[in-house]
C-alpha positions as CSV (number, residue, x, y, z in Angstrom):
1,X,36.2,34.7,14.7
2,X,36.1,35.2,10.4
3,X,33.5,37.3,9.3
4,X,32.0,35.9,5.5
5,X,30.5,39.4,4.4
6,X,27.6,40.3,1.5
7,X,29.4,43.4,0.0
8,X,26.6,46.0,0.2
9,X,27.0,47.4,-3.0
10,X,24.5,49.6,-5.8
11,X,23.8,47.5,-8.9
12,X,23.9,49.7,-11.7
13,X,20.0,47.8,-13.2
14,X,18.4,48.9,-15.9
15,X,15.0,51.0,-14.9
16,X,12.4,51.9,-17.1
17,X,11.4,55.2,-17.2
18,X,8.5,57.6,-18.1
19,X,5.5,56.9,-20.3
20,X,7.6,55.7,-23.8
21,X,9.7,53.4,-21.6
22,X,6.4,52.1,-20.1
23,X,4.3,51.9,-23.3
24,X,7.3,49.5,-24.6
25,X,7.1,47.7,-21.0
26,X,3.3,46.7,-22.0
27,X,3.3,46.1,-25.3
28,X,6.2,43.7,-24.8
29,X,3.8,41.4,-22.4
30,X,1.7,40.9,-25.8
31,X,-2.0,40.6,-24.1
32,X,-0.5,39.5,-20.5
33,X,-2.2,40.6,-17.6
34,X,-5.2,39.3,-15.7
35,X,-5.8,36.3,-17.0
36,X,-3.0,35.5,-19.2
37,X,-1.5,32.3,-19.9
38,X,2.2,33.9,-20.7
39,X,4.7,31.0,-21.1
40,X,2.7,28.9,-18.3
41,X,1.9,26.7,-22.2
42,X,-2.3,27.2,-22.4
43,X,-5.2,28.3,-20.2
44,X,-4.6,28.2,-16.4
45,X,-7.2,27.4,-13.7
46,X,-7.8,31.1,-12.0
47,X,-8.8,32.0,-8.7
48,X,-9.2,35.5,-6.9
49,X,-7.3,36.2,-4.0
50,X,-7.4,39.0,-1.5
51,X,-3.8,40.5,-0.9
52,X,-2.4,43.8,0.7
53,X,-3.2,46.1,-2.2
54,X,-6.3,44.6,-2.9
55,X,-7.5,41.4,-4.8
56,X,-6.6,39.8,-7.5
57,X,-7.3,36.9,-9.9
58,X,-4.3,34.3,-10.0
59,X,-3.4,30.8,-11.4
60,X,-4.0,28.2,-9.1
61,X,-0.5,26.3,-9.8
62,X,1.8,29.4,-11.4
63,X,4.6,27.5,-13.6
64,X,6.7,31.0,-13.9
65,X,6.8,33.5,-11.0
66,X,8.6,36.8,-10.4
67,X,9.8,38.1,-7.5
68,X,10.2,41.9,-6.8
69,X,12.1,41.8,-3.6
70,X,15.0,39.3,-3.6
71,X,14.9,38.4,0.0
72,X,11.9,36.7,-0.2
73,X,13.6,34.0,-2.4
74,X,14.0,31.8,0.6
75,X,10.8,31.8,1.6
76,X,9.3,31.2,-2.0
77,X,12.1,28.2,-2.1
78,X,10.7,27.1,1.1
79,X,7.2,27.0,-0.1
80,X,8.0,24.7,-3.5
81,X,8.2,27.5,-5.8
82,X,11.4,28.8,-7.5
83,X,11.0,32.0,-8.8
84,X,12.3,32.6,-12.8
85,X,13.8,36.1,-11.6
86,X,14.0,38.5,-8.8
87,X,14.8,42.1,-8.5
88,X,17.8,42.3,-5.6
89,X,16.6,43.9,-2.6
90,X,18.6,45.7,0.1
91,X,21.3,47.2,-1.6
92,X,23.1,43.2,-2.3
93,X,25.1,42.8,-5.2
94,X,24.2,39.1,-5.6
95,X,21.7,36.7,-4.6
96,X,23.5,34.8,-1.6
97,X,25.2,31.6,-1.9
98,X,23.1,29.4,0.0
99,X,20.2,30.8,-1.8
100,X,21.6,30.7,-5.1
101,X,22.0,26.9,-4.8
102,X,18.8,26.5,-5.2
103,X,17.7,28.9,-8.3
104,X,17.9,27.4,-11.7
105,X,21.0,28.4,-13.9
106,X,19.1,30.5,-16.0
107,X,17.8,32.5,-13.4
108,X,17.5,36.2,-14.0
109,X,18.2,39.1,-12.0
110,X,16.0,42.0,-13.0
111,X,17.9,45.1,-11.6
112,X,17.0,46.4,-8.1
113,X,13.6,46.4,-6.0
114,X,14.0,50.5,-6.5
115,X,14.6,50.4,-9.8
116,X,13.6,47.4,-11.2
117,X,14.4,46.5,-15.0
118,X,10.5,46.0,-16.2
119,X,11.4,45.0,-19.4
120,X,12.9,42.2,-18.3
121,X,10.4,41.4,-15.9
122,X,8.5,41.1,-19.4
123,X,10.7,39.2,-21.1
124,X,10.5,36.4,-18.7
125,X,6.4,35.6,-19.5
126,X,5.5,35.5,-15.7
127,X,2.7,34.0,-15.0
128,X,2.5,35.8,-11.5
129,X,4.1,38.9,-10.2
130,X,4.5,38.9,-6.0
131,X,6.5,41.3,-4.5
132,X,5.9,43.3,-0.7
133,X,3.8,45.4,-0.5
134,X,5.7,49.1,-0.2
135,X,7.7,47.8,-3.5
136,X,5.3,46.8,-5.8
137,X,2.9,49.6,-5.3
138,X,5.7,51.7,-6.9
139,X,5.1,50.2,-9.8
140,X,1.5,47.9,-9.9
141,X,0.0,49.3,-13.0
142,X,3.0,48.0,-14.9
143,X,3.2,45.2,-13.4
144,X,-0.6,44.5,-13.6
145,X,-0.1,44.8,-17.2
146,X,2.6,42.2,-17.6
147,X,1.1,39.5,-15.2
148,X,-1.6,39.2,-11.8
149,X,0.4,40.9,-9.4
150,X,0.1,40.0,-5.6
151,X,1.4,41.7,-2.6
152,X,2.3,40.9,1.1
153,X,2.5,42.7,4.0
154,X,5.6,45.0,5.0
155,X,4.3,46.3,8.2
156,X,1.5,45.0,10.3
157,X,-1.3,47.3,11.8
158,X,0.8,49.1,14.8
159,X,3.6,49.7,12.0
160,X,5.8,47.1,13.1
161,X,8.3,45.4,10.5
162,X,6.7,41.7,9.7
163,X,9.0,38.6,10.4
164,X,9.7,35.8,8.0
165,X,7.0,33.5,9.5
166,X,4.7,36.0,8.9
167,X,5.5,36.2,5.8
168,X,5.9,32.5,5.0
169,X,2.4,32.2,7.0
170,X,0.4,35.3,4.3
171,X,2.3,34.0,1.3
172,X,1.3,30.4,2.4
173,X,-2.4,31.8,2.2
174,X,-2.3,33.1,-0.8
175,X,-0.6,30.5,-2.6
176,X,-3.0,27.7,-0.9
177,X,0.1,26.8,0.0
178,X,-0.4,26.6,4.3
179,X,0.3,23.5,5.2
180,X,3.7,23.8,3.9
181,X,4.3,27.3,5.6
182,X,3.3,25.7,8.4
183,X,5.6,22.7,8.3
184,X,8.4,25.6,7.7
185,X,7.6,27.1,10.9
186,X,7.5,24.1,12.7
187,X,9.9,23.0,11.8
188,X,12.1,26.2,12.3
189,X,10.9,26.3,16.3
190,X,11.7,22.7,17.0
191,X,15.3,24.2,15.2
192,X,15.7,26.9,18.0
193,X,14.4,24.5,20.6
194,X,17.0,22.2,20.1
195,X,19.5,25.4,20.7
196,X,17.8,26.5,23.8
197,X,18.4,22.9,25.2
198,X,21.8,23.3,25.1
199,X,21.8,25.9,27.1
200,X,21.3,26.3,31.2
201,X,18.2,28.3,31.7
202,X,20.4,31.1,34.1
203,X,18.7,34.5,33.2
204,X,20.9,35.5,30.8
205,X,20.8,38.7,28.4
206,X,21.9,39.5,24.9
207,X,22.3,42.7,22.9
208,X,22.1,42.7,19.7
209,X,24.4,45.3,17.4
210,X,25.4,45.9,14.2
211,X,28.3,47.4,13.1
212,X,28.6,50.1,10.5
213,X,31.8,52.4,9.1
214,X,29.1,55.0,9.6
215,X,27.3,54.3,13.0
216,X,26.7,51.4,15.6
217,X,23.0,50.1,15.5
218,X,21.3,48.3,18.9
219,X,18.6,46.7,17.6
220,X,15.1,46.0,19.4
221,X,13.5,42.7,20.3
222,X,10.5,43.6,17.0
223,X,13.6,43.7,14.9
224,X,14.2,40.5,11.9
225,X,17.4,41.0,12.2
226,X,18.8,37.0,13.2
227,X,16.2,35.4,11.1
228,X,13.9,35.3,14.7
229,X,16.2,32.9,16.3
230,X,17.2,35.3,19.1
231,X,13.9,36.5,19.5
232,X,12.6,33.0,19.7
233,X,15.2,31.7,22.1
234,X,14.0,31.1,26.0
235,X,16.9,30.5,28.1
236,X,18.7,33.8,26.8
237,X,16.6,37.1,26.9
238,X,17.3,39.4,24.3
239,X,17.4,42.8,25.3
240,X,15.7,45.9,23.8
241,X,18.0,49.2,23.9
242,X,17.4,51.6,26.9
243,X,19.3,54.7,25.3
244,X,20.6,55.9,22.1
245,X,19.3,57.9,19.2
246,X,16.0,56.9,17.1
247,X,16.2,57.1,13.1
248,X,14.0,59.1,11.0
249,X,10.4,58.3,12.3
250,X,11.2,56.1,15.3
251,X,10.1,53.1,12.9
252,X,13.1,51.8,12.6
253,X,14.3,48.5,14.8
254,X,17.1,49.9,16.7
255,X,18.4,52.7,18.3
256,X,22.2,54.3,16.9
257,X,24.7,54.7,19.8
258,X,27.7,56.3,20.2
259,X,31.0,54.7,21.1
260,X,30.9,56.6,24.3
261,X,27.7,54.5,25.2
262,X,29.4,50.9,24.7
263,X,29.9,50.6,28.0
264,X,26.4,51.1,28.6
265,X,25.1,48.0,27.6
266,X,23.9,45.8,30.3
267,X,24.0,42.6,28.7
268,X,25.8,39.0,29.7
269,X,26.1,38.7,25.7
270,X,26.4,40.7,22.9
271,X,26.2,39.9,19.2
272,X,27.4,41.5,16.8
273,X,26.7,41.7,12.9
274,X,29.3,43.6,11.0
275,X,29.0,44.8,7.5
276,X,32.5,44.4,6.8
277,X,35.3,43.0,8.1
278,X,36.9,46.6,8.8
279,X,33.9,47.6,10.8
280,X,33.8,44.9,13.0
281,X,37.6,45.7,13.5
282,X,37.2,49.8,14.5
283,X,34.1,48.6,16.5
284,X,36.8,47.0,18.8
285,X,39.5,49.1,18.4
286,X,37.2,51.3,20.3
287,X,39.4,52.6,23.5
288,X,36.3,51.6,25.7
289,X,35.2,48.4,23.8
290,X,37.2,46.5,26.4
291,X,35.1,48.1,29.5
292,X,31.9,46.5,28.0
293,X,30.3,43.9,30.7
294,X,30.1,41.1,27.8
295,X,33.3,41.6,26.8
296,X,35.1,41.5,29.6
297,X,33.0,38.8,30.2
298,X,34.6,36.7,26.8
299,X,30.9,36.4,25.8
300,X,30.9,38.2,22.3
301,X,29.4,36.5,19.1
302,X,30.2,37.7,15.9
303,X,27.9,36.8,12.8
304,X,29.9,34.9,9.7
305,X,26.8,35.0,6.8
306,X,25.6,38.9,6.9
307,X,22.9,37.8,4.4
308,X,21.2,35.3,6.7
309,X,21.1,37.5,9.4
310,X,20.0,40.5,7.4
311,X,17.7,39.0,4.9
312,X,15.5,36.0,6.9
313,X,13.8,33.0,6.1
314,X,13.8,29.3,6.5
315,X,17.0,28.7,5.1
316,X,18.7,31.8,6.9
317,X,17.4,31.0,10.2
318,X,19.0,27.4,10.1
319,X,22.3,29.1,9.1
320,X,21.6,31.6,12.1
321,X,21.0,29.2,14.5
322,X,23.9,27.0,13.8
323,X,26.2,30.1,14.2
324,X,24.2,30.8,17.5
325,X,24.4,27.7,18.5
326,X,28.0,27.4,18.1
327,X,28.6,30.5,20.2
328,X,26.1,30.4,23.0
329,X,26.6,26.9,23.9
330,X,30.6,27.1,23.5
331,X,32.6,24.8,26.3
């Protein structure tokens, strides 16, 4: 099975740094801010919403929005609103394809979530700034200078990692926007529903990995990794890892195993979502790769559009779901 690979790659983006670079930042927006009207053409309606870093007062109907973390771009797109720019999130080079079709040819990327090019953010006249939480906070007194800035949620309030219908479902709130977030997620159940149905409700188990040149991640049922179509699936039971090594914290969705542990793995499937072509090839070059349950088994799924799986949203999951589809249901 081909694997259609997002090159994880540094973009070299142009950050603005210390107070001169800053000072330029702000005098560049030319009186933008709370309240502005920067290239929306005349006074907005305002209204005051509470976010995660506290509350602010937005347009009602923004004409010009910036994004500070890229993979939120489907969501946005799924609400009704195309963002002007985005800052690339996750280490991507590009904005993915099936993403990109729907962006506007002069859309602008604006360096990297990490280090964003504020300049440009700027020189784009945003009427509204919205960005997650742990990235915009890095910078909000710029970016409260150039436009209102809004934040959502990472994390939720036991520290786990928020899916996409979270998101879609907070974002939908503050944008007065819920009736289409909830259309979105609707619609993206009755999506996995339709999957399930193909499927004999048998008891099976699946494990999701991803493969690395550095490492082999199992990743956990609280994971967004898939876009929440595993997680949401009934007649197959993903499976949370048993063994292997935390990262950092423990935060982190999965658990690192060795190759010695491959064999370890329980599952009736596993799926895996490799970040190259060459990874997925020494994952299974692996002298016990071929003692794994599922493999033996000829029940191993291998994930074509890394961005969908690793960045989630509306569009993403229906790419996900096809692909699972496809595989689960096979013969």
């Amino acid at each position: 099975m081909s694997v259609s690979v997002v090159r994880l790659r540094r973009v070299a983006a142009v950050a603005v740094a210390g107070t001169v670079a800053v000072a330029l930042v702000l005098s560049a927006c030319a009186g933008g801010g709370t309240g502005a009207s920067s290239g929306a053409g005349g006074q907005q309606e305002m209204r005051t919403v509470e976010h995660a870093l506290g509350a602010t007062e937005i347009p009602v109907d923004p004409q010009r929005v910036v994004l500070m973390n890229s993979a939120g771009l489907d969501i946005m797109i799924a609400l009704g609103i195309v963002p002007v720019g985005a800052a690339l999130w996750g280490g991507i080079s590009e904005v993915p394809d099936y993403v990109s079709a729907h962006l506007p040819d002069d859309f602008t990327i604006l360096g990297t979530s990490t280090e964003p090019n504020l300049e440009a953010v700027a020189a784009l006249e945003p009427d509204l700034i919205i960005g997650i939480d742990n990235i915009v906070s890095d910078n909000l007194s710029v970016l409260e200078g150039i436009a209102p800035t809004v934040a959502y949620h990472r994390r939720d309030e036991q520290g786990v990692a928020v899916g996409w219908t979270e998101h879609i479902t907070e974002l939908g709130e503050l944008l007065d926007l819920e009736d289409e977030a909830a259309q979105r997620i609707a619609a993206f159940e009755e999506r996995v529903a339709e999957v399930d149905a193909h499927r004999a409700d048998t008891g099976e188990t699946i494990a999701m990995l991803r493969a690395r040149s550095e490492e082999v991640r199992f990743y956990d049922t609280t994971s967004t990794l898939s876009s929440n179509v595993l997680q949401s699936m009934q007649h197959v039971t993903l499976l949370d890892p048993t063994f292997g090594q935390p990262v950092e914290d423990g935060a982190a969705p999965w658990l690192v195993i060795s190759t010695e542990m491959l064999t370890e793995i329980p599952s009736d499937w596993v799926y895996i979502v490799p970040d190259s072509d060459a990874d997925l090839e020494a994952l299974q070059a692996q002298p016990l790769w071929e003692q794994v349950p599922a493999v033996q088994a000829d029940q191993v799924c291998v994930a074509e559009e890394f961005a969908a799986w690793f960045q989630p949203g509306p569009l993403a999951a229906e790419i996900v779901a096809s692909e699972v589809e496809t595989c689960l249901t096979q013969g």
